[in-house]
C-alpha angles and dihedrals in degrees: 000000000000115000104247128182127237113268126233115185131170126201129199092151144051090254096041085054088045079068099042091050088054100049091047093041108127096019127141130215125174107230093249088072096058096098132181131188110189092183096059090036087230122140113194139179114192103214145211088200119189108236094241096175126074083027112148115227089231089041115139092190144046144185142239132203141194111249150163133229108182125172121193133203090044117166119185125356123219129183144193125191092352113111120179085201088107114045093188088063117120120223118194107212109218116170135356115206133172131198121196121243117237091257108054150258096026128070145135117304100197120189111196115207120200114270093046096287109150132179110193108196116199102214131180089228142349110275123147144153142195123196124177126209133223092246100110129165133168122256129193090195102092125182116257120192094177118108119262112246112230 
């Protein structure tokens, strides 16, 4: 595997987030690390992302690594099919989206877990970061996104 260095991305528009979901696609995080501070008005996930770049197309083997996604300004927090009852439960993160408001620049961030689990944020605008650790170990449990043949 490529020696690839920790990313560290920051989003304040619907391009800059694109980045940010694809980076995050096929991560887990166990419900007791869905987090959110109202009164710092601070939403965070604390992640076991698949390295998805520097990924070789033949590759048997993969990496994960520890990271943060963390959005500010956040509002209000809603969820469907997401219960923090059991903490041990694993969570795969597929896809974050945001749509505007109609009064800019705030709007609705929604991550979409597998199994129709979705957490829709209000925030007051779009601000979110993703910092990886250093902490980094191999997987041979890759993502697959291709039907399964009966």
């Amino acid at each position: 595997m490529a020696d690839v260095k920790p990313l560290r991305l920051l989003a304040e528009s619907v391009e800059d987030l694109e980045v940010i979901s694809a980076a995050i696609q096929d991560s887990v995080v166990k419900a007791e690390n869905l987090n959110y501070e109202s009164r710092h008005r601070r939403f965070t996930l604390e992640l076991n992302r698949y390295r998805w770049e520097g990924q070789g197309k033949r590759a048997k083997e993969g990496e994960r690594v520890r990271s943060l996604l963390a959005f500010d300004g956040v509002l209000g927090v809603k969820t469907r099919a997401v219960n923090k009852a059991d903490p041990e439960m694993i969570l795969s993160l597929l896809q974050v989206t945001f749509t505007p408001s109609q009064e800019p620049p705030g709007g609705t961030v929604t991550l979409l877990f597998a199994g129709d689990g979705e957490i829709a944020l209000d925030v007051e605008v779009l601000d979110a970061t993703l910092l990886d650790s250093d902490y980094v170990w191999p997987t041979r449990h890759l993502p697959n996104h291709e039907r399964r043949r009966r």
